[in-house]
N, C-alpha and C positions, 0 to 999 in steps of 0.2 A: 247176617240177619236171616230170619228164616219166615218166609210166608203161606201161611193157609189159606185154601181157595175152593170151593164147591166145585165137582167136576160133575155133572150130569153125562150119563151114558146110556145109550141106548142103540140098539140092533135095527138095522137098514139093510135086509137083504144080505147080503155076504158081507158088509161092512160093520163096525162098530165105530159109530159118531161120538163124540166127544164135546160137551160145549161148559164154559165155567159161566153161573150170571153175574158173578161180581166183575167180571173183566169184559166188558161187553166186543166183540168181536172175536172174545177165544176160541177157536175151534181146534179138535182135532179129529181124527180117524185114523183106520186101521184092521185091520184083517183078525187084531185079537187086540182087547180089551187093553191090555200093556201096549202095544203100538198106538191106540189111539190117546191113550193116554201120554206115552213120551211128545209123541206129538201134540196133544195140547200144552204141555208142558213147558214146549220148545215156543209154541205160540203166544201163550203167556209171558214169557221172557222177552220177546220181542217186542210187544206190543205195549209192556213196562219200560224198557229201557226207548222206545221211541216218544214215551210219555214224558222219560225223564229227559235225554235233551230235548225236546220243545219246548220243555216249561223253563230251560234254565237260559232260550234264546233269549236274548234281552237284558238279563239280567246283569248290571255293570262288573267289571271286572273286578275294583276296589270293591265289593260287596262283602259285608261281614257276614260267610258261610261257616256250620257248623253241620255235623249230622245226627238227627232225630232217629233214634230206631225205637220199634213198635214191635212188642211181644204180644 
């Protein structure tokens, strides 16, 4: 499945910041625009997959799961 996401960049002195606002927390940086980008990148994934097991704590085992994908 493949996800699209805003990535805002901008120039900080010697750095280049990275933030997405549909992922609220995503951040990245880096010393070139492509570092601060794989690094939001890598943050974004993280912060998806800790999204997904929380939400799937609780959920009984016998539960009838199926997967949803979104283009």
């Amino acid at each position: 499945m493949r996800n699209e996401f805003t990535a805002i960049i901008e120039q900080e002195g010697e750095w280049v910041l990275a933030f997405c606002p549909e992922v609220p927390g995503a951040n990245g940086q880096g010393k070139t625009r492509d570092e601060a980008l794989t690094s939001l990148r890598e943050a974004i994934a993280l912060i998806l997959e800790d999204r997904r097991e929380d939400g799937m704590r609780g959920v009984p085992a016998d539960a009838d799961r199926t997967v949803v994908t979104v283009e």
